[in-house]
N, C-alpha and C positions, 0 to 999 in steps of 0.2 A: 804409869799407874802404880801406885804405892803396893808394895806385897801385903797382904795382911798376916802374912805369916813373917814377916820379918821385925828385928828389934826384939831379938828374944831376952826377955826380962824386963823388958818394958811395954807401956799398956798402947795396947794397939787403938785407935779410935777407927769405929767402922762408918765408913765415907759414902752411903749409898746416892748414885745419880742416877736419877730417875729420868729417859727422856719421853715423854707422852707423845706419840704417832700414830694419828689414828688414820683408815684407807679413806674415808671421805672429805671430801673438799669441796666446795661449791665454787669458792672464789677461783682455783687455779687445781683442776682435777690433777689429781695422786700427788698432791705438792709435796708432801713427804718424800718422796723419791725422784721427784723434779731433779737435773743435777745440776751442782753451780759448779764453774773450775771444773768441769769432768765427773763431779762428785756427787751422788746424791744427798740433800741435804739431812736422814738421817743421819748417812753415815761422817759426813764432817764431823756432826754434832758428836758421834759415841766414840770418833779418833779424837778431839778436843776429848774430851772428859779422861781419855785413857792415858795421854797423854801429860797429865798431870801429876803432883806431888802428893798431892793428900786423899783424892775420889782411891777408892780401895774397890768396890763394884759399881758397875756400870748396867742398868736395866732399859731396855725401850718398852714402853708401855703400848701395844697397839691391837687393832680388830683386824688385821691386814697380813696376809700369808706372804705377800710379795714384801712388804716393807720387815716384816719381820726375817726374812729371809737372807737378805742386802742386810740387817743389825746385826743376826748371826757370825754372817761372814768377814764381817767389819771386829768383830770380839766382845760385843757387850750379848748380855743375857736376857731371853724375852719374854715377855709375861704379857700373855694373852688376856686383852682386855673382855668383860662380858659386854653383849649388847647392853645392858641397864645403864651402864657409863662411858657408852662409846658414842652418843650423840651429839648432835649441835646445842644440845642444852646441858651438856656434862660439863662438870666441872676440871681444872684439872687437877686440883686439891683434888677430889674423890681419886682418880686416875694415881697420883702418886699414894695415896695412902692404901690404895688396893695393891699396888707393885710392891710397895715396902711390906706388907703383910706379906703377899707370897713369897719374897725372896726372903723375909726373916723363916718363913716357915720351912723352904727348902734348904735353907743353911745353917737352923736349927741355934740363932745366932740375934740378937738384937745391934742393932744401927746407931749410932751415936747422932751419927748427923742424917739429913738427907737432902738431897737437891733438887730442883727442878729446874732443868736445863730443857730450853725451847729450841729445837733443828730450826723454825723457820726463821731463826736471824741465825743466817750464812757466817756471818762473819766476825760470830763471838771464837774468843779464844783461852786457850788453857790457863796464861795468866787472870784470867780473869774468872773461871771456874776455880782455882785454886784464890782469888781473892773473897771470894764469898764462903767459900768453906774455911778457909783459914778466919775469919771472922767469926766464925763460930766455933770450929774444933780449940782455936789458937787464942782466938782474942774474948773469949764469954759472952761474943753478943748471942739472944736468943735467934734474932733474924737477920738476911743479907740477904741485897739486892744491887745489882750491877744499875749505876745509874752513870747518863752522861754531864757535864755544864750547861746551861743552858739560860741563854741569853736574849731570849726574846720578850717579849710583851703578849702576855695571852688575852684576850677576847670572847666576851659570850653575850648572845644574842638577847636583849630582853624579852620577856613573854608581854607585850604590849599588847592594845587592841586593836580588834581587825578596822582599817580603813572605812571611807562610809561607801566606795563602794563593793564591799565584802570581800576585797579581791588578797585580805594577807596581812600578815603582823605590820606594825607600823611602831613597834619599839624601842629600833635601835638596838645599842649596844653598849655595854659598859666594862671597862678592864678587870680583868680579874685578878692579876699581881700586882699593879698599879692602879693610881690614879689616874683619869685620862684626862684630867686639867694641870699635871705634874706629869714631866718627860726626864726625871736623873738621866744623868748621866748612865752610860754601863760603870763605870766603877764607882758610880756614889750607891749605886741599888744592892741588896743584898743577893748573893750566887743561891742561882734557880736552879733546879736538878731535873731533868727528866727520866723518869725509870727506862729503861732499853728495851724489858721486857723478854729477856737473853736468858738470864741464870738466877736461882734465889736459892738460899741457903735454910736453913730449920733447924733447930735442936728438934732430933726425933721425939723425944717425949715429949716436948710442949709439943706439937705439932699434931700429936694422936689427942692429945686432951682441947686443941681452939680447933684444929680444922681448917687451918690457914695458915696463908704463907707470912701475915705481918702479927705477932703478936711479941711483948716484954717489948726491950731495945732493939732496936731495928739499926742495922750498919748502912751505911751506904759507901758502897765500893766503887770508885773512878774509874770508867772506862771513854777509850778515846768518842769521841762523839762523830769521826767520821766511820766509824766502824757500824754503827747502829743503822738497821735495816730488819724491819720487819716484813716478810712476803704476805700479803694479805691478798691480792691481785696479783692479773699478767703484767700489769706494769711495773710490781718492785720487783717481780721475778728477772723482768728486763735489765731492770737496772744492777740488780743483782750478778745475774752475768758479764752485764761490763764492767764490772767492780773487779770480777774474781781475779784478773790477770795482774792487777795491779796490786791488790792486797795478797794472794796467794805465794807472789814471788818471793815477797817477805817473809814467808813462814820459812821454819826448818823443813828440810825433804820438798821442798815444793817441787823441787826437778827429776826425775827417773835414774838409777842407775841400774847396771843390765843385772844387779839383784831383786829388780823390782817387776822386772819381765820379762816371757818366754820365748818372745817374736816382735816383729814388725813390719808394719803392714802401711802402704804407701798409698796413696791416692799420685796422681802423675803431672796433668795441665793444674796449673798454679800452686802447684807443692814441690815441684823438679824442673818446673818451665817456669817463665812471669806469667803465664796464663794469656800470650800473645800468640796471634801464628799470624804466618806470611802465608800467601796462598801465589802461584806464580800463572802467566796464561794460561797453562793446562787445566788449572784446578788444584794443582800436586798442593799439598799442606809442610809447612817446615815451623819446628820449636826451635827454639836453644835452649842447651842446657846446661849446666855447670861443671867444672872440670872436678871440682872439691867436693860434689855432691857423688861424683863416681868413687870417689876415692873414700869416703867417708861408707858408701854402701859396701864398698869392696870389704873396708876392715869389719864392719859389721857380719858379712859373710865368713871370715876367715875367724873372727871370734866364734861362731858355732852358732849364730842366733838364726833362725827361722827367718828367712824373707817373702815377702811377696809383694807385688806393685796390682792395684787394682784399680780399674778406670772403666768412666761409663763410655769414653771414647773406641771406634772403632779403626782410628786413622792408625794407619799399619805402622808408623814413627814411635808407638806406645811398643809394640812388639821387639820392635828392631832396637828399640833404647832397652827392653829388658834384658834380652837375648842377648849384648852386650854387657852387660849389667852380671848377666850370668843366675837372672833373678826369676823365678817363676813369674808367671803374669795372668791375671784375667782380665780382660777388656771388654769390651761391648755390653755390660753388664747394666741391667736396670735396675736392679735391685740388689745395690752393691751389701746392703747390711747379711741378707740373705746369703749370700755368695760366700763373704767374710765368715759368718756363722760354721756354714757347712765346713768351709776351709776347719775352718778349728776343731770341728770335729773329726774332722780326716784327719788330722796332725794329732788328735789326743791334747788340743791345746785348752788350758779355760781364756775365754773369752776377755775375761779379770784381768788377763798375766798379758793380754798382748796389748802395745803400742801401736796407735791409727794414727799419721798424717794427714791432715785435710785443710781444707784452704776454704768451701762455698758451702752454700744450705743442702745439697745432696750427701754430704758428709752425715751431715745429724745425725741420722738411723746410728751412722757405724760410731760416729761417739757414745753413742745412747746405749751401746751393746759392749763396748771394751773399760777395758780400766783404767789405760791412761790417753785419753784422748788430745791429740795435741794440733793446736794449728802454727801457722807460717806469719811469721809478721803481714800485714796488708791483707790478712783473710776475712772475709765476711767480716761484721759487729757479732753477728748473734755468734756466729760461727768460735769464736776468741772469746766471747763469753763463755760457752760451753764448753771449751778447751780446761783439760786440768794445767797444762803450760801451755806460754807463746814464746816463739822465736824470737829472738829480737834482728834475725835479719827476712829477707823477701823469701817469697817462692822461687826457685831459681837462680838465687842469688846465693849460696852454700847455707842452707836452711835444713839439708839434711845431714850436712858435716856436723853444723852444731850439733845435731841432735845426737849423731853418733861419737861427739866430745863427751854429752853430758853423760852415755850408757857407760862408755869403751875407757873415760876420762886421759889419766899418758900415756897407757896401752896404746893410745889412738895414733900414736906417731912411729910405735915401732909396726903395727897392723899396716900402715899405708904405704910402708916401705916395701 
């Protein structure tokens, strides 16, 4: 994020991003802090905006103690919305031009531009926050809006009359971009835009005088069209999640280094084993487990990071592999988030700083509760949605090596010696 105090001698433009996050949801309750990738989706949203060239402050607009809490700690500033514009009929013009008043008023300072950047599309990003403000700080347009390509044929229902026997429209339909007796080609047709719905831009003063995000010239800014993803329901939330591993990898820092946390914390059956067991006449139970996974925990240990393996298993082989491990352990546990919690408060640790392994849906809690939540290649769908990273090898198969490659990085090789 741009200093505003830098470029002395020259005229600073003040870059305010407004992101509006209110605690109520119907379609998909507290979607604001829903997490994609590990992340909740305000906070994606105010690390994009910070993340950028030109956004110089970063505000979350919200009626929500918890969502405001998670914005804090992420580094944008929060402006408590009043009930009068915090409902399902609020605007969110109203919502950014009450945040841009307050943060002009505490900063004593007016706004050149301002933005309104939406957390429930996941998977906007900082070039493209910096493409709609550069449009207007850079290029003179009064407004900017992230739009995708878009190449289909739209459709709208006609208002015909009801059948004779009363049972519904009977109008059909007729094309609204096209003719639907003319089929062009895709490149004889003129390029159709869909707005994303992500991020829009404003010159601050036109914007306190129309009240709205489109007035003067309107930019339109390219953005990839598989990136677009608005959470409305559980079901983009869904998809959402299966998204995050694959677009997330590509970002910068998608991966953890041990400057990014305090500890690490292991779940056991299919995150140290394949999630197989053998059971012999007696009953007796047996895993395998990885020789590169010992090794990789071991240098983990000897770096100074905080260990512990925690499992809802009570088969004594959880013990004996920790005990060997040299690893503290809790096992038999039912309520492993719980447990994890406490843990961290016994250690003086935040919750934030520490590293979860997990492979299946009893993990979720403990993702839901840490900062960087990671699964095992072959782990659950949902589960690798919710992941801020994925392994790319199995459970059991040196999946905790990698992981202690991505903290320890070459260190890792004089550690194992």
């Amino acid at each position: 994020m741009t200093d505003p105090e830098a470029g002395r001698g020259a005229t600073v433009r003040r870059v305010l991003a407004v992101i509006p996050a209110r605690g109520g949801s119907k379609g998909v309750p507290a979607k604001n802090l829903a997490p994609v990738g590990g992340v909740p989706l305000v906070v994606r949203a105010v690390r994009e905006c910070r993340a950028t060239r030109l956004v110089t402050d970063v505000v979350v607009s919200t009626d929500d103690q918890g969502i405001a809490a998670a914005a804090r700690r992420a580094g944008a500033e929060v402006v408590l919305r009043p009930a009068a514009i915090a409902g399902d009929t609020a605007t969110s013009e109203a919502a950014v031009l009450h945040a841009m008043d307050a943060h002009e008023a505490l900063h004593g300072a007016a706004v050149d531009a301002v933005l309104l950047v939406q957390c429930t599309s996941p998977f906007l990003i900082r070039e493209d926050i910096d493409g709609v403000a550069g449009a207007v700080v850079e290029g003179g347009a009064d407004t900017a809006v992230t739009v995708a390509p878009f190449h289909g044929f739209v459709w709208r229902e006609d208002a015909g009359p009801v059948d004779a026997s009363g049972a519904g429209d009977t109008g059909g339909g007729h094309g609204v971009n096209h003719d639907k007796s003319f089929r062009p080609r895709r490149q004889d047709r003129p390029q159709d835009f869909l707005e994303t719905g992500a991020a829009y831009a404003m010159d601050a003063a036109g914007f306190r005088t129309h009240h709205h995000r489109f007035f003067g010239r309107t930019e339109l800014v390219r953005t990839d069209p598989a990136r677009v993803l608005e959470i409305d329901d559980p079901h983009d939330l869904s998809r959402a999640r299966a998204l995050a591993p694959l677009f997330d990898s590509a970002r910068p820092g998608a991966l953890p280094t041990a400057a990014d946390i305090d500890a690490v914390v292991l779940d056991f059956d299919g995150t140290q084993t394949d999630d197989r067991v053998l059971i012999d006449s007696d009953g007796r139970e047996f895993v395998a487990v990885h020789r590169g996974d010992g090794l990789g925990i071991g240098a983990l240990r000897k770096a100074g990071l905080p260990l512990l393996i925690l499992s809802t298993e009570v088969n004594p082989v959880v013990a004996a592999r920790a005990g060997k491990l040299r690893v503290p352990v809790l096992h038999g546990i039912d309520r492993k988030d719980l447990a994890l919690k406490q843990w961290c408060e016994e250690q003086g640790i935040a919750p934030e700083r520490v590293l979860y392994v997990g492979n299946d849906v009893n993990d979720l809690p403990c993702f839901d509760l840490v900062g960087w939540p990671i699964a095992v290649a072959g782990a659950h769908d949902v589960v690798r949605g919710a992941a801020r990273a994925v392994t790319t090898v199995h459970g059991g198969s040196g999946a905790i090596r990698e992981i202690a490659g991505w903290l320890l990085g070459p260190s890792l090789d004089t550690l194992t010696k």
